[in-house]
C-alpha positions in Angstrom: 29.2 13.2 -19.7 31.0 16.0 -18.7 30.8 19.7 -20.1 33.7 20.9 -21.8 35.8 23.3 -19.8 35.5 27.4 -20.7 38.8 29.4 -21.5 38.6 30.3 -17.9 38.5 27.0 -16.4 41.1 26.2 -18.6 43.5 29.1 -17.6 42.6 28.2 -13.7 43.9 24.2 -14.6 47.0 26.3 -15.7 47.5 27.9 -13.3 47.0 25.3 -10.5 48.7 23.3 -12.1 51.8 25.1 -11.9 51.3 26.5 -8.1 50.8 22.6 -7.1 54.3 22.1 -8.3 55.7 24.8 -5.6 55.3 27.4 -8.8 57.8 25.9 -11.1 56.9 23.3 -13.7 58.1 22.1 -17.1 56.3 22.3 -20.1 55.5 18.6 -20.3 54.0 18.2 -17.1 52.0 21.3 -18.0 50.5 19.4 -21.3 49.5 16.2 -19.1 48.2 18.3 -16.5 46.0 20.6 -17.8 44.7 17.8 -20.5 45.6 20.1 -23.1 47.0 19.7 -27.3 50.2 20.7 -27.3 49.2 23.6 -30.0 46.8 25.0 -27.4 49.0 24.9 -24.3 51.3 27.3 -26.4 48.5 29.0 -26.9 47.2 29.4 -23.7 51.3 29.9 -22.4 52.2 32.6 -24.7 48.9 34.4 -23.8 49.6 34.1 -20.0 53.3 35.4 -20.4 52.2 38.5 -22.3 49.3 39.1 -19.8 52.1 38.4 -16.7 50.6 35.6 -15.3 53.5 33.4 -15.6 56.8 33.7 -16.3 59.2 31.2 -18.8 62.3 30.6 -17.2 65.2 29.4 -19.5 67.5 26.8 -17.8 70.0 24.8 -19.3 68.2 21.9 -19.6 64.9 23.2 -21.3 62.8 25.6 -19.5 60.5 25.7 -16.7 56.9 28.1 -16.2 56.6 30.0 -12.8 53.6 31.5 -11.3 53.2 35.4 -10.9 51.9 37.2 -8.2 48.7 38.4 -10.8 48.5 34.4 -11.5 48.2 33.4 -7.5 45.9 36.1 -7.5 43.7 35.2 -10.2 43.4 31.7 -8.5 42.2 33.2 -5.5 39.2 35.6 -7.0 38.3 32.5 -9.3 38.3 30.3 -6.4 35.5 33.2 -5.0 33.8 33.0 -7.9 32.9 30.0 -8.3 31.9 29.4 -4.4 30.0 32.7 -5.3 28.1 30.9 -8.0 28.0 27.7 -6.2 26.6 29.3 -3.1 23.2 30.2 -5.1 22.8 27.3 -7.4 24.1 28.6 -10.5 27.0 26.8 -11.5 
């Protein structure tokens, strides 16, 4: 069984999620991605627009979630992190 996934693995799904896709995604592929309600995506979206993690981008067809520079950078000190933690057994 698998453990279920912190607010901080969840905001790293995010966010890969979104830089996989060349750091522009819409909102649906978002939901299947990240394996998340579609209450607590918003959730977890309005949260990472406020903090500037992402940005919305309003199109004409819908709209579309790209990845900041403080996003991109958030992946790369969790990505530490976690080999930090890995690296001494205590993940």
């Amino acid at each position: 069984m698998t453990k279920k996934r912190n607010r901080l693995q969840v905001i790293r799904d995010i966010l890969s999620t979104i830089n996989k896709k060349k750091g522009e995604i819409k909102p649906t592929h978002i939901l299947y991605k990240s394996n998340l309600s579609h209450h607590m995506m918003d959730e977890y979206l309005k949260e990472l627009i406020s903090k500037k993690f992402i940005k919305e981008n309003r199109k004409t067809r819908g709209k579309t979630y790209s990845i900041t520079k403080k996003g991109k950078d958030y992946l790369d000190q969790y990505k530490l992190i976690t080999n930090f933690t890995e690296s001494f057994g205590l993940d």
